[in-house]
N, C-alpha and C positions, 0 to 999 in steps of 0.2 A: 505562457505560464507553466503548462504540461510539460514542457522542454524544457525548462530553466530548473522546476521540481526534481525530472529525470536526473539531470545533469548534475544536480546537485547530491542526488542520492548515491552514484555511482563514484562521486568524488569521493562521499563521508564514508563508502563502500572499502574503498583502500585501507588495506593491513594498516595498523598502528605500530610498525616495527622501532620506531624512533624509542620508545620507551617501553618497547613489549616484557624486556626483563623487570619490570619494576611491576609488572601486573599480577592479579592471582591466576594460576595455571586454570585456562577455562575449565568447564567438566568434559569429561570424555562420556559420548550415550553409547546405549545400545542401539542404534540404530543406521539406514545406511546413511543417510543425508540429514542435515539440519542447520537452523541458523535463529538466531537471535538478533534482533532489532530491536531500537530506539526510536519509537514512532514518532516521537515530533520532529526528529532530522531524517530519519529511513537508516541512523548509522549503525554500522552492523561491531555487536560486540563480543559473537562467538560462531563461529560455524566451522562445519567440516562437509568437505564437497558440496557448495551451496549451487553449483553451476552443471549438478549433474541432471540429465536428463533421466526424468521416473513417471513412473504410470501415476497420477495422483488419485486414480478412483473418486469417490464422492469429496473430494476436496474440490474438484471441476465445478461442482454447485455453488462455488465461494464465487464466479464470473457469471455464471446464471444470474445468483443472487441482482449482483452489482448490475446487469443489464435492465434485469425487472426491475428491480428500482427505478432505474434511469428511464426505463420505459413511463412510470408511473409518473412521474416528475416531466416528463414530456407531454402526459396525457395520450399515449399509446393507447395504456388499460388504465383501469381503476380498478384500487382495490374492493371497491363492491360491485365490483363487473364481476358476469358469472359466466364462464368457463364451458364448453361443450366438447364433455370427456371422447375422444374419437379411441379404435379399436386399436391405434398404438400404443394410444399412452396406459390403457387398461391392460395391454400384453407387457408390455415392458416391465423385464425382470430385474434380480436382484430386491430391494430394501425398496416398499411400498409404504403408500400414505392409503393404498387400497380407493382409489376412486373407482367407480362400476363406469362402462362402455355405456352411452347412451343420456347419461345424467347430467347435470349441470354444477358446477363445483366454482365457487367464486374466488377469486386471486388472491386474494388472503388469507383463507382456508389451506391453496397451493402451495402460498408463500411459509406457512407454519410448517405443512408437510414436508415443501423439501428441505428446510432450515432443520426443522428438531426431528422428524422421524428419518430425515434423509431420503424421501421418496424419491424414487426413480422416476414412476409415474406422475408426479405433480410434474417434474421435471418438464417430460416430453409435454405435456398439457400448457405450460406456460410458455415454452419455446413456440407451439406452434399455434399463441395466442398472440404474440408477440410479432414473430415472424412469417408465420404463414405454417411454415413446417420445420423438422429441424435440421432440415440441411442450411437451410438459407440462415437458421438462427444459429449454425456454428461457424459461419461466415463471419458473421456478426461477431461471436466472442472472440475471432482470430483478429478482425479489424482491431478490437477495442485494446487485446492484448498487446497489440501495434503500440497504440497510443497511448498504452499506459508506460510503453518500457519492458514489458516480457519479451524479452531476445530468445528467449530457452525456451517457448510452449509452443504447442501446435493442440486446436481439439478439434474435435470430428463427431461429440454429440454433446448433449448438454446436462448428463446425468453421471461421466465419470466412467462409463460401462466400457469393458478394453478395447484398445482398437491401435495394432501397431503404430499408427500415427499419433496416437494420442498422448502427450507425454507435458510437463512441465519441468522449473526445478523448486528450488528450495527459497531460492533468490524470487525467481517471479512471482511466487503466492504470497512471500511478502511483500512486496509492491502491491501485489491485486487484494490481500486484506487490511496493508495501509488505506489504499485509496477509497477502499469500500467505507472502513472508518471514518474517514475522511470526509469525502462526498454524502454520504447516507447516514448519517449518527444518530437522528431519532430514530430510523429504518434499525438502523445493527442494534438500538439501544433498546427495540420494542420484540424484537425478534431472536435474538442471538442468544439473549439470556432463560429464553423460557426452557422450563426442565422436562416438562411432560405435553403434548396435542393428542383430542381427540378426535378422531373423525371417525365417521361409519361404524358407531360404538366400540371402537376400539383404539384405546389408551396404548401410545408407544414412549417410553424415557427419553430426551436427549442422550446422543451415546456421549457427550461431551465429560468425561469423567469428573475435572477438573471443575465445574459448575458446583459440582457439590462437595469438593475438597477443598477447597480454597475461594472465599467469598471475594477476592479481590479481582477472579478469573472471571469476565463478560462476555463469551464468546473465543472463538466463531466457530470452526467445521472438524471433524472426524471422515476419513475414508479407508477403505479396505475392502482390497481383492488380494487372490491368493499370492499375485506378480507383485503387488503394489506394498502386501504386508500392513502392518495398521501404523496409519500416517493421523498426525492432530496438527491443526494450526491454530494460537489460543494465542489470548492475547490478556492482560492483566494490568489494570491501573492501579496503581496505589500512590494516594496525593495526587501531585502532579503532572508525573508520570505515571507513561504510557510504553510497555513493552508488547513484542509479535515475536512468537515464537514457532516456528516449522520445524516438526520433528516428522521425516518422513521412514517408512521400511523398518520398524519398531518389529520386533516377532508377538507379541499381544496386545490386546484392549490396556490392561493393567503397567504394562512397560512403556506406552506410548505415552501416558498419565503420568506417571512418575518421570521420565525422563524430562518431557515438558518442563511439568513444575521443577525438577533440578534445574534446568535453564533458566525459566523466570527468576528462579529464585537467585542465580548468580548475580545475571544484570543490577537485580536489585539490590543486593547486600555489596556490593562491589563497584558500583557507579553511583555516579550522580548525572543531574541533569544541570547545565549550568544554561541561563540564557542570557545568552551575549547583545542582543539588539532584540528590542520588541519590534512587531508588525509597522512597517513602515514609518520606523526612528530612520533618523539620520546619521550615516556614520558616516559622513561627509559633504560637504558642499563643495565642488569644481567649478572649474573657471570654464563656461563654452565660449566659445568663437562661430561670428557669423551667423548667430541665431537670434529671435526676437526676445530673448532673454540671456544676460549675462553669466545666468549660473545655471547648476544643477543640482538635486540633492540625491545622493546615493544611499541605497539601504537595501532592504531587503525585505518584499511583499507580505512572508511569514515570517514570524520572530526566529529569530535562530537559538536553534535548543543544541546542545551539542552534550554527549557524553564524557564524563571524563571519571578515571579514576577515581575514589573516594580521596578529599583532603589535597586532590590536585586543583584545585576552582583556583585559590590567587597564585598558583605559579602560571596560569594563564597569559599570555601576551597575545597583540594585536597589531595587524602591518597591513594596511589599503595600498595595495598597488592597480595604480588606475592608468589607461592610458593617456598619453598628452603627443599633442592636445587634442580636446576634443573640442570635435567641429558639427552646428548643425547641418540636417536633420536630426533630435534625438528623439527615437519612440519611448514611451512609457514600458516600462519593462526590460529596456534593453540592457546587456549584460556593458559591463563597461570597466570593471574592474575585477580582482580578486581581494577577499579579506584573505592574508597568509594568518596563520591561528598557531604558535608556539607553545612549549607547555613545558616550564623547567628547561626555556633555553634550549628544547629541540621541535622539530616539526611534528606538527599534530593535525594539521588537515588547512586544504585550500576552498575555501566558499567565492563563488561568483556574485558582485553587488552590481544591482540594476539600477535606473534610473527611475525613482519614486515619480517623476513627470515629464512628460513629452515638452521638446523643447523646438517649436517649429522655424524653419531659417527667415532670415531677417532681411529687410528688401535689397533692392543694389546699394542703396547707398552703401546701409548698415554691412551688408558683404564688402565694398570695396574699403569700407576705414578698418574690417577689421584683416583682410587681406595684404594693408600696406604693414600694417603691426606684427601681423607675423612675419614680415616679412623681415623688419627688423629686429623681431625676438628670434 
């Protein structure tokens, strides 16, 4: 399923050159890298250098985040499990949630610190609750970055702090704040939007600008080092949709807020989301061969959302090229065709359709009648 999402993202990834002249000229930011995404397909509808490699600083805590979670949801930790703060996580500098050496700090208390005050230290303190310590626990983020499709990142701690190996791009964090959405949504939807945490009597702001400029903005992360510059990765629903925005190497707090929202605001006033097939519709039935059922139904596990130009939805067309023939074994999920997706009579992007049900093969008999049949078709 993770590999078919991938493969699917990277397709809807491809320039729209077919009709790029008919588009509005994206915005040009101030900053070095960025990119615009369509979260229910992952398609990308603005960027510049989304593939470069950058220090992301505390936007690193957006794969913390996503592992604690995963942790929690495995029964790792619990969030009312309580934390024993060691002399690393209480030295570790930069942006603190201020836990003291020696005291006990429960995982959700952690989880607020590093989300809204951006602590450094909850960081280290959940890495080496999780994993033991955080070398092993940025093993762990590089595995997961694997499997989610981050081709462009490498980390080397869990808090963002420099470290010449340490680097993403623009591209990856929107995979890693899609998926986080994704997989974790009451987690992002109980966490991400809070504006102020206090801990150890002391009240720190989300640095999240955008949370309080625009009510349709729900998250997720703010980073900045002097290398990295101030980087946001924010994300905004309005209706239906769902947009992720990475503006990274912005020169201020205030430039990175405003360029963002010039992003969001594009995608929005200039797309639509159209949904061409819902969650395991059938946009096909196939003939198989040799298997203990005659047919198949082809679709697509999540509904497919796709972006399109405003006012472009009915010049939309549809073309299922599947292969033939198809022969059992079929697994459940398997790729087995392409939808080609036209728009005004030119190409607009290719989606892989899977197989809605496994189709197991059929005994000898049912093998040799239908062996003699192809052999005549």
């Amino acid at each position: 399923m993770l590999k078919l999402r991938t493969l699917l993202f990277v397709l809807l990834c491809l320039p729209i050159l077919a009709i790029a002249e008919q588009l509005p000229t994206p915005p040009t930011l101030a900053a070095k890298s960025w990119l615009l995404v369509e979260s229910a397909s992952g398609q990308e509808l603005a960027g510049q250098a989304p593939d470069q490699r950058l220090e992301p600083a505390s936007l690193t805590k957006l794969m913390t985040a996503y592992l604690s979670f995963a942790a929690i949801k495995q029964g790792t930790i619990k969030l009312d499990q309580t934390v024993p703060v060691s002399q690393k996580a209480w030295k570790t500098g930069g942006s603190r949630m201020f836990i003291q050496v020696g005291t006990q700090v429960k995982v959700e208390d952690l989880l607020k610190g590093m989300i809204v005050q951006s602590g450094n230290d909850a960081c280290v303190a959940l890495a080496e609750a999780i994993a033991g310590d955080e070398e092993n626990f940025a093993q762990m983020m590089n595995r997961e970055a694997q499997r989610l499709g981050m081709k462009g990142s490498s980390f080397r701690n869990a808090s963002g702090l420099p470290d010449p190996q340490h680097y993403t791009t623009a591209r990856d964090l929107a995979i890693l704040a899609d998926a986080l959405i994704r997989d974790f949504p009451e987690e992002y939807a109980r966490y991400y939007s809070m504006k102020e945490f206090r801990y150890n009597n002391i009240t720190q702001p989300n640095r999240n600008r955008l949370l309080y400029i625009d009510p349709t903005v729900d998250g997720l992360k703010t980073g900045h080092t002097e290398a990295a510059g101030y980087c946001l990765v924010s994300s905004a629903k309005r209706g239906p949709r769902r947009l992720v925005s990475v503006v990274l190497g912005a020169a201020s707090d205030s430039t990175r807020a405003q360029e963002s929202l010039k992003l969001l605001n594009y995608g929005f006033q200039f797309y639509d989301a159209v949904q061409l097939y819902a969650k395991n519709e059938a946009v096909a039935t196939l003939k198989v061969w040799k298997g203990k059922e005659d047919a198949v139904k082809l679709g697509f596990t999540n509904a497919l959302v796709i972006a399109v130009p405003k006012g472009f939805g009915p010049k939309i067309k549809t073309e299922l090229v599947s292969q033939q023939p198809l022969l059992a074994p079929i697994t459940e999920g398997q790729v087995l065709g392409t939808l080609k997706v036209s728009m005004d009579d030119k190409p607009y992007g290719d989606y892989p359709v899977v197989a809605l049900a496994g189709v197991p093969v059929a005994g000898l008999a049912g093998r040799m009648v239908d062996s003699v049949r192809l052999w005549f078709k």
